[in-house]
ZALUMTI-105106 format. One line per 10 residues: number of its first residue (from 1); their letters; for each residue x, y, z of C-alpha. Coordinates in Angstrom, 2 decimals, always signed. Example, Ala and Ser with C-alpha at 12.3 -4.5 7.8 and 13.67 -1.06 7.14 Angstrom:
! residues 2
1 = AS = +12.30/-4.50/+7.80  +13.67/-1.06/+7.14
//
This chain:
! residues 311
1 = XXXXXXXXXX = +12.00/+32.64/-7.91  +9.30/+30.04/-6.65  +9.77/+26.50/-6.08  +7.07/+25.55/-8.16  +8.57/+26.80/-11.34  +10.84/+23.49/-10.96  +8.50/+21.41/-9.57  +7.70/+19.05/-12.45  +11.63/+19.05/-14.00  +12.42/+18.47/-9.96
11 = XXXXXXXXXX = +9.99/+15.36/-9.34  +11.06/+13.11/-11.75  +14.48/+13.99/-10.89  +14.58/+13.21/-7.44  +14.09/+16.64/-6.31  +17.43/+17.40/-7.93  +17.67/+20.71/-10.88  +20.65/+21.09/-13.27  +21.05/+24.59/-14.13  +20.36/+24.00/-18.05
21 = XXXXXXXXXX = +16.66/+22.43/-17.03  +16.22/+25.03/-14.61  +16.26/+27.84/-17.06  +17.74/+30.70/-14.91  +20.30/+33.00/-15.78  +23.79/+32.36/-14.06  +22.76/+35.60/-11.61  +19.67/+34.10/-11.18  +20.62/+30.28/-10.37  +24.02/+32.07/-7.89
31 = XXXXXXXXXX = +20.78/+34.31/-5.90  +18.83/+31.04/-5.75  +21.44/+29.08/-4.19  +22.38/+31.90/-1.98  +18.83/+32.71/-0.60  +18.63/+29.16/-0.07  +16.39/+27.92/-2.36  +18.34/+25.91/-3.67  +20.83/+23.40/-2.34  +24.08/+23.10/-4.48
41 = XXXXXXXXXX = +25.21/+19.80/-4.72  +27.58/+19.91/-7.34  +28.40/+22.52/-10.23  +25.38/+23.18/-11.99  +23.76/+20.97/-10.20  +21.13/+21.47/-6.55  +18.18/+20.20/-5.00  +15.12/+22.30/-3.83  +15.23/+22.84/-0.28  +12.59/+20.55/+1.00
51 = XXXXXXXXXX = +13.14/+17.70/-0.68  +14.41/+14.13/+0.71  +17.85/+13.59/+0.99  +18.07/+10.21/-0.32  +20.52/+8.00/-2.14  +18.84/+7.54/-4.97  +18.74/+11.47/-4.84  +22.52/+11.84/-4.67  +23.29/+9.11/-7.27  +21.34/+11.18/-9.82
61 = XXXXXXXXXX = +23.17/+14.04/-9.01  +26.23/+12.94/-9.70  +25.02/+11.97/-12.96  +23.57/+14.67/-14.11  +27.00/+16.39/-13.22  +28.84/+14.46/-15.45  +26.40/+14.74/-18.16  +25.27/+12.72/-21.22  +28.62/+10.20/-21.04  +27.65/+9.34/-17.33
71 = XXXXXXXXXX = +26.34/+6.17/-15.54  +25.52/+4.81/-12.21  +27.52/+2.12/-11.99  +28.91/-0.50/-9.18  +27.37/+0.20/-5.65  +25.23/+2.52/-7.13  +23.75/+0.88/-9.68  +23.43/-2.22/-7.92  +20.96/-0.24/-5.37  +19.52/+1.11/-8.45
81 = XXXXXXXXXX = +18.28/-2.93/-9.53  +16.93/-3.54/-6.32  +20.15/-5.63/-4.33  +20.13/-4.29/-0.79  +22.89/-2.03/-0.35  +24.15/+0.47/+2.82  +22.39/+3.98/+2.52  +25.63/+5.59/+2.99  +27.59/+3.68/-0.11  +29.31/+6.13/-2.13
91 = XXXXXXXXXX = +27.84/+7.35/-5.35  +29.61/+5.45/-8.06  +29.88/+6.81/-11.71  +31.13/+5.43/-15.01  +32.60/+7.76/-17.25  +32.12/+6.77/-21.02  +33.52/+10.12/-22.12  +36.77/+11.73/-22.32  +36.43/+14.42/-19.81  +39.87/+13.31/-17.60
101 = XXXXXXXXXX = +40.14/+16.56/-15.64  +36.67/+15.89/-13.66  +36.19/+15.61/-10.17  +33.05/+15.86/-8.43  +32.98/+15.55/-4.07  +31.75/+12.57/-2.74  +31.07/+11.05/-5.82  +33.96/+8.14/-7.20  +34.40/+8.31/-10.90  +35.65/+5.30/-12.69
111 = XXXXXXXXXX = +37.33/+5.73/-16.52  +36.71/+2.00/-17.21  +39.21/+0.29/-20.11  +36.74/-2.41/-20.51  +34.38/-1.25/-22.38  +31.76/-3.84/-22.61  +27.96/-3.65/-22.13  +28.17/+0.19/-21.51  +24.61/+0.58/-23.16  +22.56/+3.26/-20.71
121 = XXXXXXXXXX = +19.79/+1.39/-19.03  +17.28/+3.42/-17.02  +16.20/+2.58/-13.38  +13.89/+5.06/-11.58  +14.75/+7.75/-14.24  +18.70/+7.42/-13.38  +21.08/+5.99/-16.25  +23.01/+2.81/-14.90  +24.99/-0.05/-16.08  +23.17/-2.85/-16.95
131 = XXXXXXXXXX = +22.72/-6.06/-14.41  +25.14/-8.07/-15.91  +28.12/-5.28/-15.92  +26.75/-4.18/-12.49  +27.64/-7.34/-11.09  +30.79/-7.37/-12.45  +31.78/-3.85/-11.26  +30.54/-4.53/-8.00  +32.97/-7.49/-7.42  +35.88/-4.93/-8.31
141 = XXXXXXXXXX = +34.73/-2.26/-5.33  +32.82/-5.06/-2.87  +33.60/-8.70/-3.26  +31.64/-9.08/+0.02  +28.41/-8.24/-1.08  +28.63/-9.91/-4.48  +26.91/-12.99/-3.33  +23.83/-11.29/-2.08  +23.72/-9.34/-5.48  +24.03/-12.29/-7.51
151 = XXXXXXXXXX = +21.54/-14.21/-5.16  +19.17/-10.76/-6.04  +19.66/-10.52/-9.86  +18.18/-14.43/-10.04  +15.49/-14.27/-7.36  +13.99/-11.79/-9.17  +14.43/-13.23/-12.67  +17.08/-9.97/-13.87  +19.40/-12.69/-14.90  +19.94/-16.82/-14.68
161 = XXXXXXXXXX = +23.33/-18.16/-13.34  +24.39/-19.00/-17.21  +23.99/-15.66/-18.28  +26.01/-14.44/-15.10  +28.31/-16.81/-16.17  +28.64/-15.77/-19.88  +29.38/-12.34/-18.49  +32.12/-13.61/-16.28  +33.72/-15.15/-19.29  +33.58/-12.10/-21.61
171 = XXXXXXXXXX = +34.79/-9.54/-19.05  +37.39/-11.93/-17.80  +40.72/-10.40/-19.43  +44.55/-9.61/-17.04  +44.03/-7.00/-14.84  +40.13/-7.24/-14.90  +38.98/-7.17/-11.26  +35.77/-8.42/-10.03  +35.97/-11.91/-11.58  +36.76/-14.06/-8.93
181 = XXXXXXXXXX = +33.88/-13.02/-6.29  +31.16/-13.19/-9.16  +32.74/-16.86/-10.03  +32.69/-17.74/-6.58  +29.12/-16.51/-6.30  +28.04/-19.23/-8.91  +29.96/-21.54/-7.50  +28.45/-21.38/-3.85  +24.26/-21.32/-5.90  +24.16/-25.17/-4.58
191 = XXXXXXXXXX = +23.04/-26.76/-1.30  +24.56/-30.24/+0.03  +25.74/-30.84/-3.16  +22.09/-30.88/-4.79  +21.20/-27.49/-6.88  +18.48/-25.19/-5.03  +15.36/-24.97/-6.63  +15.54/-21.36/-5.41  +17.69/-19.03/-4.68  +16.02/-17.91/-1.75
201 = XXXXXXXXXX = +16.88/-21.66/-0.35  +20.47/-20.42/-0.55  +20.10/-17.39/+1.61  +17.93/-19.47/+4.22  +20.56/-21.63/+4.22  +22.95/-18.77/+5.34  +20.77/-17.41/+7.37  +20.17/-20.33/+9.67  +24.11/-20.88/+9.62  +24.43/-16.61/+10.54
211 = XXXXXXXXXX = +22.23/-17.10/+13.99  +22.99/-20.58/+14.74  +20.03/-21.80/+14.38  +19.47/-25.67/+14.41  +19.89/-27.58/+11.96  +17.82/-27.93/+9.07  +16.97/-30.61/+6.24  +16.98/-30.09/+2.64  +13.98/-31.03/+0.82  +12.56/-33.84/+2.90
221 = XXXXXXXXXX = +9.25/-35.41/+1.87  +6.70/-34.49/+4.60  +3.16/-35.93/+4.43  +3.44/-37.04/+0.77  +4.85/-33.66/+0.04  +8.19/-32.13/-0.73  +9.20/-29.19/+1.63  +12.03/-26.76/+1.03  +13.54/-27.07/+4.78  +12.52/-29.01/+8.22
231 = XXXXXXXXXX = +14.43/-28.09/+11.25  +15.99/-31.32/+12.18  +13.86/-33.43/+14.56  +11.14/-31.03/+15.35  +7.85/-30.82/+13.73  +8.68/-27.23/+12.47  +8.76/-26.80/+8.34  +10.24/-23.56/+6.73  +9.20/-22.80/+3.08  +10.73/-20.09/+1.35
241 = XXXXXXXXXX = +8.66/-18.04/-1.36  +9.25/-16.10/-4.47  +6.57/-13.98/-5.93  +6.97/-14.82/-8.92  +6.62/-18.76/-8.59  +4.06/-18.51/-5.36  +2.65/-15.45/-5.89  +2.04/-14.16/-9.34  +0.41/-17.54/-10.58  -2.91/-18.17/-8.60
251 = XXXXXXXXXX = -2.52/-21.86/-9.40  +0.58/-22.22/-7.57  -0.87/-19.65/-4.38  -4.24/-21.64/-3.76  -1.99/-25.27/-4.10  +0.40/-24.12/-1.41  -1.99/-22.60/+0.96  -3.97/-26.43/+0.46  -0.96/-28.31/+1.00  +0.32/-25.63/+4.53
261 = XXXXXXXXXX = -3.78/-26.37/+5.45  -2.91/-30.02/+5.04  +0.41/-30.55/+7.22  -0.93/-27.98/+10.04  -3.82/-30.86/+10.23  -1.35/-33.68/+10.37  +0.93/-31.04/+12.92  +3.04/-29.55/+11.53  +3.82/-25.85/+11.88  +4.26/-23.87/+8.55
271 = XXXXXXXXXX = +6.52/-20.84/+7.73  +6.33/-18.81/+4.69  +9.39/-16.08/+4.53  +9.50/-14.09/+1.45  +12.98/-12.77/-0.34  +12.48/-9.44/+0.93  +11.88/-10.37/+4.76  +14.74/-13.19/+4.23  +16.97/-10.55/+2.52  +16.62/-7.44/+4.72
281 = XXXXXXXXXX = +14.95/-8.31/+8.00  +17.18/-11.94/+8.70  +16.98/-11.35/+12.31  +13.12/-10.74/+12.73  +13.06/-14.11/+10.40  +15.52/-16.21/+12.78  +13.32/-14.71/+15.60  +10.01/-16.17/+14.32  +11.79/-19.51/+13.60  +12.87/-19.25/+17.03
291 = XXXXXXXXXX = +9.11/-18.20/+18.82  +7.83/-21.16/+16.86  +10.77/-23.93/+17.69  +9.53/-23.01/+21.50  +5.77/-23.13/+20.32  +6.57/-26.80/+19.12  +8.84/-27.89/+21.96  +6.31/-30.55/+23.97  +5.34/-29.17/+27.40  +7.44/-30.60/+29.77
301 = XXXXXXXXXX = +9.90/-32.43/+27.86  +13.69/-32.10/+29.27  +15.31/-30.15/+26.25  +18.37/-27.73/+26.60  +17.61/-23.43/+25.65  +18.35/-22.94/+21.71  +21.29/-21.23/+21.23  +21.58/-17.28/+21.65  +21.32/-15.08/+18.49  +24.79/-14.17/+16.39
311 = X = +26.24/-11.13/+17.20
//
């Protein structure tokens, strides 16, 4: 057998083969596996030897396991939309059919009762739960990492508050878990009592508060103009960027570059931090707020050592 007679079924599978796509006998596809070709992950079910590891990998494969009535759902779908989750989460699977008896290693299988928005969605060739019912799941296995999800799903325009909110309602039912921590998600969308413009305001929010950094104002009008955040009593401004608003729309790019152009003349120092580095690098993003605080601090004035970073 040659690796290259999969190649093709095997790419846009995540390096992963069932035995019905693979086309081998049962003698054949046992001799593969045992002269290490192939990589058994689950029954009927390897990878070619070679390919990545990945999660995305082993979420597939516990789909394709299942079959047809399976779909990545909860941790594993969430990953699948984009929301930044641990490489070693468990592979999470809905089962839609009625195949009780099944039970696949390292991969959690959940018969759901609530049967709701259960149509397949596709996310880098893998079936999944949609965003809505992926939020919802995830609040039943990880309340903790609902608000980042939630924060995700409306950054990047998979889904406003009110539909998030609609969802809530319809799910909500006795017994239903992962409710509360999407409610309370919503709930928390709002800085000092004024609603963020974005919801990467929110996380910067946080993300000061994480690494104690000092404190910041909330939309203060700088120069004529309105900035998202100014570090309280410096000269130090902190703007937070989505693509699509800043980004994707050339008007809106070439109007924010004049306006950072026009506060660095009057002073000011400018930071741009985009979801992603705000999301998954917050401690290289408190650092730079940090290198430029000291950049601003006037030579020689008396001022006490910002605080250390958070643990």
């Amino acid at each position: 057998m040659r690796l290259s007679d999969f190649d093709d079924w095997a790419r846009a599978h995540h390096g992963v083969i069932t035995f019905e796509a693979s086309g081998l006998s049962r003698a054949s596809w046992y001799r593969a596996i045992r002269d290490g070709d192939l990589l058994q992950l689950h029954p009927w079910v390897a990878r070619l030897i070679g390919t990545p590891d990945t999660p995305e990998q082993r979420i597939i494969a516990g789909v394709l396991a299942i079959g047809e009535s399976a779909l990545a759902s909860h941790r594993s779908a969430a990953r699948l939309w984009g929301v930044p989750r641990p490489d070693d989460d468990p592979v999470d699977v809905i089962l839609t059919g009625e195949r009780r008896d099944l039970q696949l290693t390292d991969v959690v299988i959940h018969r759901p009762t609530d049967r709701e928005r259960l149509t397949p969605q596709r996310r880098y060739g893998i079936s999944c739960t949609n965003i809505l019912r992926t939020l919802i799941d995830l609040g039943a296995v990880d309340p903790g990492g609902v608000h980042t999800a939630v924060g995700h799903a409306v950054a990047t325009r998979l889904a406003t508050l009110e539909a998030i909110e609609a969802a809530a309602g319809q799910h909500a039912r006795r017994g239903r878990s992962g409710i509360v921590p999407v409610r309370d998600a919503i709930a928390d969308w709002s800085i000092d009592q004024k609603p963020a413009d974005s919801i990467l305001e929110v996380v910067m929010r946080r993300l000061v508060e994480r690494f104690r950094l000092p404190a910041v104002e909330f939309h203060p009008v700088i120069e004529g103009y309105e900035v998202d955040f100014r570090v309280a009593d410096t000269r130090v401004v902190i703007e937070c960027d989505g693509w699509a608003y800043h980004g994707a729309i050339r008007d809106n790019f070439e109007r924010d570059h004049e306006r950072d152009a026009r506060l660095a003349g009057a002073g000011w120092i400018v930071l741009r931090f985009t979801y992603r580095a705000i999301t998954t690098r917050p401690k290289a993003t408190a650092d730079r707020i940090r290198e430029a605080l000291e950049r601003w601090a006037p030579t020689g004035a008396e001022s006490s050592p910002l605080p250390p970073d958070a643990a």
